[in-house]
Residue, then its C-alpha position, 0 to 999 in steps of 0.5 A: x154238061x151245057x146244053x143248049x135248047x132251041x137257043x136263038x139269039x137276035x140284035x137289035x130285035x124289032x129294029x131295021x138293023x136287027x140281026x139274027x145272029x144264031x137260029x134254034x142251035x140244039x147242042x150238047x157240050x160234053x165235059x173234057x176235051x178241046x172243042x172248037x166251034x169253026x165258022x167264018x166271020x159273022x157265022x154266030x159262032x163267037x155269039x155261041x161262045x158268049x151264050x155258053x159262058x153266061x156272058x149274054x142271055x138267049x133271045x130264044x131257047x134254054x140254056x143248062x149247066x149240069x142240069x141247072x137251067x141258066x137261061x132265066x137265071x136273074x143276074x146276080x146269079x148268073x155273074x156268081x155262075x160266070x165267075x166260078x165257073x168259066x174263064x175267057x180269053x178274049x180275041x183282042x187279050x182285053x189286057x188292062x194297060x198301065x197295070x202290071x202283068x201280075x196285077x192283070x192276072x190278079x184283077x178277076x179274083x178281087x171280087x171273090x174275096x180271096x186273101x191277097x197273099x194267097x191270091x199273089x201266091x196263085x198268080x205268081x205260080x200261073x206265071x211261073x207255068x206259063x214262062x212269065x215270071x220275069x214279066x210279073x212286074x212290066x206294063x202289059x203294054x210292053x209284052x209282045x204277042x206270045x206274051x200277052x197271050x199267054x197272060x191272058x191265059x194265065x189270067x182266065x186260070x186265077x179262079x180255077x174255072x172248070x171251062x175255058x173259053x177261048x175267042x179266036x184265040x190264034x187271031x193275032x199270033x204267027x204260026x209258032x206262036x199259035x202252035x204253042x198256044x193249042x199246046x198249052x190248051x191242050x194241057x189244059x184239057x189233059x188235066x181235066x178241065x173243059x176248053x172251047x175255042x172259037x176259031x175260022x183257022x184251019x191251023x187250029x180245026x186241023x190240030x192233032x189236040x182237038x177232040x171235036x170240031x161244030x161248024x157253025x154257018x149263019x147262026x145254024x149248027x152245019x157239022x159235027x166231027x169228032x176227030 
């Protein structure tokens, strides 16, 4: 489904803080399944995450979607890509504060037009799956974490992306909570779509519901297991 060709990716090229953030990774990302990508802080793994998902462009290397060459693909392109196709959980929710919860949920939807009853109808149905119904209409900033992650959640769902990507997305949860986190991606996976996880926590690596885990150390692929 992604496969990644001698991708490098570099900050700051040519300047005294540059940093090689990932070195002529190679991988094969298969469609379905929960994959996590383990690594310490400043492995590369997070960069991995964002090249996967379109957010950022390679320094180095290809990039494919289906076939579909992303790397060189001009922007305007590759945000139409992004939008219909993946959805991202950011490690700190990246909520916006003084909207609702609904209308967070709503917010990545606007630019695809849809009608906006339909498009209320959808969120209102993602909140209900995910026990927020009765939050539709508080300030995001009043939700504990559980909630505002599963709002996150809800959120990266409302354009139906085929992939889901989630940065850390046990950083800043207990242990229940975490828990409860990988099942509902787990769920996910199980109906159908694809989930990748950025993660240094052995909770969520050692978890019956992954299907593969890639560790990744200084910018270089270091393991490969399926579980």
């Amino acid at each position: 489904m992604i496969e990644l060709t001698e991708v490098s990716k570099t900050f700051n090229q040519n300047q005294p803080n540059e940093c090689r953030a990932l070195r002529g990774v190679s991988l094969r990302l298969e469609r379905g399944g929960v994959t996590v990508f383990k690594g310490p802080s400043g492995s590369g793994k997070t960069t991995l995450l964002t090249l996967v998902g379109c957010l950022a462009r390679p320094t180095a290397g290809r990039i494919a979607l289906d076939g579909r060459l992303l790397s060189n693909l001009p922007e305007r392109f590759l945000t139409d890509v992004r939008r219909h196709t993946f959805g991202f959980v950011f490690q700190q929710f990246n909520l916006i504060r003084g909207l609702t919860v609904l209308e967070n949920v709503m917010l990545p939807a606007y630019p695809l037009g849809r009608p906006h009853r339909e498009l209320m109808d959808a969120a209102h149905a993602l909140l209900d799956r995910f026990g927020l119904a009765a939050k539709a209409t508080s300030k995001v900033e009043w939700l504990s974490g559980g909630e505002a992650q599963r709002t996150a959640l809800a959120r990266a769902l409302i354009n139906d992306p085929a992939v889901l990507i989630a940065d850390e997305p046990t950083a800043n949860l207990d242990s229940a909570l975490s828990r409860e986190v990988l099942a509902l991606l787990a769920e996910l996976a199980a109906q159908g779509r694809t989930v990748f996880i950025s993660s240094h926590d052995p909770l969520v690596f050692e978890a019956t519901q992954i299907n593969r885990v890639i560790e990744v150390h200084d910018g270089q692929i270091a393991g490969d297991r399926r579980c």
